[in-house]
C-alpha positions in Angstrom: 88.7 145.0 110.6 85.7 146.4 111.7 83.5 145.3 114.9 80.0 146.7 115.5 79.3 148.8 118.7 76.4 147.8 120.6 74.2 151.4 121.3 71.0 151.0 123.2 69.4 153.5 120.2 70.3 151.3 117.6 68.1 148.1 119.0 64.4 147.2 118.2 61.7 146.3 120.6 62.8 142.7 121.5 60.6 139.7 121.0 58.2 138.2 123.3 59.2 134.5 124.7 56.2 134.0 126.5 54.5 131.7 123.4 57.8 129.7 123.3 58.6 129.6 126.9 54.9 127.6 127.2 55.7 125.7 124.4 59.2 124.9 126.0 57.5 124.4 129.5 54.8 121.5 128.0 57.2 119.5 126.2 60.3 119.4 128.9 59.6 116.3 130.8 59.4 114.6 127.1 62.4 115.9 125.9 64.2 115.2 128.4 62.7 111.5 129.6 63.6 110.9 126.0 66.5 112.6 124.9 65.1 114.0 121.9 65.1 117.6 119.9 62.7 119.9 121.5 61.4 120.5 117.8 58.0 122.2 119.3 59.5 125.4 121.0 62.3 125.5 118.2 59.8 125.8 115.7 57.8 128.3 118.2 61.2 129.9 118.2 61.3 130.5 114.8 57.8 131.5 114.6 58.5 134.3 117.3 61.6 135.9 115.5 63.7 134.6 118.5 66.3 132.9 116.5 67.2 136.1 114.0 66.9 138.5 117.2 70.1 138.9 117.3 70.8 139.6 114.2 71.5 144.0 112.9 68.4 145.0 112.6 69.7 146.3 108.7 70.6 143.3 107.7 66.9 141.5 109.2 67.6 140.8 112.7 66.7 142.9 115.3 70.0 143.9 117.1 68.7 142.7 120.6 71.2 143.3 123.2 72.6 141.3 125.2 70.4 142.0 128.5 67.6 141.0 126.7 69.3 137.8 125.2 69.9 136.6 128.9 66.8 137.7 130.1 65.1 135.3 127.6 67.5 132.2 128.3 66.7 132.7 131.7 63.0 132.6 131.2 63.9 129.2 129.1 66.3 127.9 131.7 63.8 127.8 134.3 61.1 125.7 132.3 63.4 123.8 129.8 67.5 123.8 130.0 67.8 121.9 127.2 65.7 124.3 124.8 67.3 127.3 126.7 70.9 125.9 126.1 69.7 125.4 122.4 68.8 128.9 122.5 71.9 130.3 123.9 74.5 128.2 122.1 72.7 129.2 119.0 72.7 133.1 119.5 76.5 133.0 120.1 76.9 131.8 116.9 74.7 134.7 115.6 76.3 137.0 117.6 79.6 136.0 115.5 77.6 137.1 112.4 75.8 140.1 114.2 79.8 141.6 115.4 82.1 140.1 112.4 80.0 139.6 109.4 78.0 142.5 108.4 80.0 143.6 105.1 80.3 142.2 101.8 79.7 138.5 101.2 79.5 138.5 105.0 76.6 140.5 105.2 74.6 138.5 102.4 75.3 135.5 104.4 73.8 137.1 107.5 70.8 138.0 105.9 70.1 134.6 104.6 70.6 133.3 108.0 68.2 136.3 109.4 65.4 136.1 106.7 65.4 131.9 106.9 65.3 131.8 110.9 68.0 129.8 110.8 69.0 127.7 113.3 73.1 127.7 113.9 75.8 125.2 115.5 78.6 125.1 116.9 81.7 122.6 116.2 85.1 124.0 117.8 86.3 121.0 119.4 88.2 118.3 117.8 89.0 115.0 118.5 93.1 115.7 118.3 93.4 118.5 120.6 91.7 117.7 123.7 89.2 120.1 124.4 91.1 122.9 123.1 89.3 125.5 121.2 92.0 127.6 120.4 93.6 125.3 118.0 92.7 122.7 115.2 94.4 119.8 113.1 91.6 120.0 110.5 91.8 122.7 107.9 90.1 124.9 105.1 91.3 123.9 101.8 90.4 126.3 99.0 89.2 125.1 95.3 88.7 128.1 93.2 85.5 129.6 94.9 84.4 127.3 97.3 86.2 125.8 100.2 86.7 122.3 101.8 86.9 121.1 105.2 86.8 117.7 107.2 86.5 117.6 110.8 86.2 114.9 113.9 84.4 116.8 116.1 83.9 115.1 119.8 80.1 117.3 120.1 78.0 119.0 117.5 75.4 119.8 119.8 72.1 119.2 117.7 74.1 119.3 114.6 71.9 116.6 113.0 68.5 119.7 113.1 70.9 122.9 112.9 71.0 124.4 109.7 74.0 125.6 109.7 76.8 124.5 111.6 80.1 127.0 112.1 83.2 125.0 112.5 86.6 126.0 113.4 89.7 124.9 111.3 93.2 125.8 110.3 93.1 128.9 107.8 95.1 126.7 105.2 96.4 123.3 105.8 100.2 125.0 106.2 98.7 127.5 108.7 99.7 127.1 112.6 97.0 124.8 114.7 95.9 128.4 116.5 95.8 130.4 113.0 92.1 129.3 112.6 89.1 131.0 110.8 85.5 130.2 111.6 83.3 128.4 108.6 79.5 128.4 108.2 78.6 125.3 106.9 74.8 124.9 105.3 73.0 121.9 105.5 72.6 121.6 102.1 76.6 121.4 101.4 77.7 119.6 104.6 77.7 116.3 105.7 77.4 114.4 109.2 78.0 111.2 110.3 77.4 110.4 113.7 80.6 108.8 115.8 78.7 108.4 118.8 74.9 108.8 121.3 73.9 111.0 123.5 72.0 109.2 126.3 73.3 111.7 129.7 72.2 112.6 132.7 71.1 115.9 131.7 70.8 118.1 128.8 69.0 115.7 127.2 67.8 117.5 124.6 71.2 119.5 123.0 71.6 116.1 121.4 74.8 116.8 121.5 77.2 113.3 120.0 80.0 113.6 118.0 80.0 113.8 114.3 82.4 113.4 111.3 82.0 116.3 109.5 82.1 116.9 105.3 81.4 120.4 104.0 82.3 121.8 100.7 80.5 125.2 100.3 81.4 128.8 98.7 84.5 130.4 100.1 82.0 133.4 101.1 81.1 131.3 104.0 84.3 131.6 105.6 84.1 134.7 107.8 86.4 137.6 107.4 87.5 137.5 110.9 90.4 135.6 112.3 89.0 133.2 114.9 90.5 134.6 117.7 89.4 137.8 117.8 85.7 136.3 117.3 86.3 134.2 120.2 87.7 136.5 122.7 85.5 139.5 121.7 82.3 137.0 121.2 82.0 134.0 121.6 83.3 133.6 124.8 81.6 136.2 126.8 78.7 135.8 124.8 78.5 132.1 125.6 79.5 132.7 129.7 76.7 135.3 130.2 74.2 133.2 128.5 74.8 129.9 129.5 75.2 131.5 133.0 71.6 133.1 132.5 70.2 130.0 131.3 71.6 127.8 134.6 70.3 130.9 136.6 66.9 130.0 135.3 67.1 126.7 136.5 68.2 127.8 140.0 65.1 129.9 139.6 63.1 126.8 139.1 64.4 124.9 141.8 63.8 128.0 144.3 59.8 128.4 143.1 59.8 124.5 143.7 61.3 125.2 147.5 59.2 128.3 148.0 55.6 126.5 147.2 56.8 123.2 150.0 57.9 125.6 152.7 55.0 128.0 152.0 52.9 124.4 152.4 54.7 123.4 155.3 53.7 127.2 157.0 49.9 127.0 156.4 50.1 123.5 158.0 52.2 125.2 161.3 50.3 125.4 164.6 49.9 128.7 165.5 50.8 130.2 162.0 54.8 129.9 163.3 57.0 129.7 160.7 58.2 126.1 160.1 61.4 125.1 161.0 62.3 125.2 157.0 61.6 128.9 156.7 64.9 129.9 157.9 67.1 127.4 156.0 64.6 128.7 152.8 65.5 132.2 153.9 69.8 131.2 154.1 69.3 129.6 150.6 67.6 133.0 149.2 71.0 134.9 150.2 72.7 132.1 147.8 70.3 132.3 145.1 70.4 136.4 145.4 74.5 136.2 144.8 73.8 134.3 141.9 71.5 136.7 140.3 74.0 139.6 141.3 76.9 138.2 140.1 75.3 137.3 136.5 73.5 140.8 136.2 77.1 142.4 136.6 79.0 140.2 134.5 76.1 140.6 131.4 76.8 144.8 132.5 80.2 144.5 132.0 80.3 142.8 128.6 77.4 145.3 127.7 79.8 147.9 128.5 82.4 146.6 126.4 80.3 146.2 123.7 79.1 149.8 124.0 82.7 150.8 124.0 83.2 149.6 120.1 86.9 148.4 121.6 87.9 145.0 119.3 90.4 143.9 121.8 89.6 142.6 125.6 91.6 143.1 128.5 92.8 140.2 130.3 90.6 141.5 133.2 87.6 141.5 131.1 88.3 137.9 130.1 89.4 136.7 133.7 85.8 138.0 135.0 84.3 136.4 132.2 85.8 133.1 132.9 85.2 133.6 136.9 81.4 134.0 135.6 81.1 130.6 133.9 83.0 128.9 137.2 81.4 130.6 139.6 78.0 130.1 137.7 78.1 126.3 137.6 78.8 125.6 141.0 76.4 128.2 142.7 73.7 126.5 140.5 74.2 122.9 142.0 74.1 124.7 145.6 71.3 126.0 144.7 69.6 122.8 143.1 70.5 120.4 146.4 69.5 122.9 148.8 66.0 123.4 147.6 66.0 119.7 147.2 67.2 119.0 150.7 64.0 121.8 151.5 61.7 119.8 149.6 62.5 116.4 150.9 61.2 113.4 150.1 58.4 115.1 148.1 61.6 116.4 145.4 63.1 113.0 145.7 59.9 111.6 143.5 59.6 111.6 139.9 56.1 112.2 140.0 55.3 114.9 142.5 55.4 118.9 141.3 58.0 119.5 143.7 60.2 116.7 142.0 64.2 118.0 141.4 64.7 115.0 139.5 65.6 116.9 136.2 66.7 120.1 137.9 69.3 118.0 139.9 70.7 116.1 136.7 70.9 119.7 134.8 72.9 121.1 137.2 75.9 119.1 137.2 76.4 119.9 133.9 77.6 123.0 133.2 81.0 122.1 135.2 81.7 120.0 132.4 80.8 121.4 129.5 84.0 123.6 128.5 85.4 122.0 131.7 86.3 123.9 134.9 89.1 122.7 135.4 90.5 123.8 131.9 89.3 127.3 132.6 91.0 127.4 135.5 94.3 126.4 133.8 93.6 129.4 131.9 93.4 131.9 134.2 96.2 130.6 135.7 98.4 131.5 132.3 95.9 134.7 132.3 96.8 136.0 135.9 100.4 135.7 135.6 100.4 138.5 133.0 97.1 140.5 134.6 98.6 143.6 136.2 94.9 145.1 137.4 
């Protein structure tokens, strides 16, 4: 098995968001009022190269690292979190292809996903296991050169516009539940019906119900990578610095709300004093500050690991990984409440600039998406073994 190394010499000038961040920025308050598909900065997405960005720059892409990755999905975060978790949920996917597919039938499939712009899925929950990730009921079941696979999947998170969705199964139906391989499914050969809605508090616009899913597609789509090294070396560090970056960006928006009422509040002081909410601005600055630290050195050390070309992690590396993602989606609701509690009753409105309404429901949802409180029943297991 062989896993890419990430060298800085190796990478491409990264694309520009800015076009899709405005794009993202004018249609948020519909996407979210109505829980639709942010189709308009998707598309701008595509248009921009952002989606095959990831992608080895041989086989299309344009082997942006991982620094750049997050800076982008903060950028997103902080005008839409719906089209920046879109973004980020997507490139972990391609990150997959980017670190474990780039050989063989592999690396045709990766170039059709990078020359298309595809946009990629995720379905590694299943209704029988509870959340768990690491195992699955459902399997691959081989027919000569294609493969066939039916799964209950809780979320697909915009399955319904992705065109490809990568799902996680048993590697044959007399395979262990946590002997699973990872599948990418095409449109055109899978099949989704819809179990459920998706009308949340925030989010909105993952469109993210749960799906019954079909697929019978060419046994070339099945990558050549067991699932759990893709998952510890990938897709879960990949997804905690991203998603962490994106929730960042929403903290980010919520401060520039804070900043401009307090900055108000001063020009209207007698005497040019600063207003009694300049300090409690300045106490929530050394909050928001922590934050950015603490996801600039997590995206550093998985940067670092990727530099290292090591295909094995560490149980420290995946323990600071996971601290990331908890630490990340609790600092962003302090964040959130206190620049609502700066803004008042001006952030309490849904139709003033400074409103938190969205910014508030956002935030209390990255503790439940890959819950907390499982992660934290993992590093329990993970601690009694760390020796660092």
């Amino acid at each position: 098995m062989t896993i890419t190394a990430v060298r800085t010499s190796e990478a491409v000038e990264a694309p520009d968001p800015t076009s899709t961040v405005a794009v993202a920025a004018a249609h948020a308050d519909d996407v979210d009022r109505n829980a639709r598909f942010p189709f308009e900065a998707v598309d701008e997405m595509r248009s921009a190269g952002l989606l095959s960005c990831s992608l080895p720059a041989e086989l299309g892409g344009r082997s942006t690292s991982i620094t750049d990755l997050c800076a982008i999905g903060r950028r997103l975060g902080a005008v839409c979190s719906s089209t920046a978790m879109i973004f980020a949920m997507h490139h972990t996917q391609a990150l997959s292809l980017r670190f474990h597919a780039t050989s063989g039938a592999a690396a045709e499939l990766t170039r059709t996903i990078a020359e298309s712009e595809a946009l990629l899925a995720s379905a590694t929950t299943e209704i029988t296991t509870g959340g768990d990730v690491g195992s699955s009921t459902c399997a691959v079941v081989v027919d000569g050169d294609t493969v066939v696979l039916d799964k209950n999947a809780p979320v697909i998170s915009y399955g319904e516009y992705a065109d490809y969705v990568f799902a996680t199964a048993r590697r044959t139906p007399d395979s262990p539940s946590n002997d699973q391989v990872l599948v990418a499914c095409p449109r055109a050969d899978t099949r989704l019906e819809k179990t459920g809605t998706w009308d949340v508090l925030g989010f909105r616009g993952t469109c993210s119900p749960g799906f019954l899913l079909h697929a019978q597609t060419s046994a070339a789509h099945v990558l050549p990578t067991d699932y759990a090294t893709i998952s510890a070396h990938t897709m879960l560090p990949a997804s905690h610095t991203l998603w962490a970056s994106v929730w960042l960006g929403i903290a980010d928006a919520a401060m520039a709300k804070a900043r401009a009422q307090v900055r108000s509040a001063a020009r209207k002081s007698p005497g040019g004093s600063p207003p009694p909410q300049a300090v409690k601005f300045a106490d929530l600055t050394v909050v928001h500050q922590r934050f950015v630290s603490s996801v600039a050195r997590e995206i550093e050390r998985y940067e670092a690991f990727l530099a290292s070309g090591e295909e094995h992690t560490t149980v420290g590396f995946t323990l600071a990984m996971n601290n990331l993602k908890l630490d990340a989606s609790t600092t962003i609701v302090d964040v959130v409440i206190g620049a609502l509690q700066l803004c008042g009753i001006s952030g309490y409105r849904e139709d003033h600039p400074a409103s938190m309404g969205r910014l508030l429901r956002d935030a209390f949802g990255p503790q439940l998406m890959v819950s907390n409180d499982r992660i934290r029943a993992n590093n329990a297991q993970l601690v009694l073994a760390y020796r660092g």
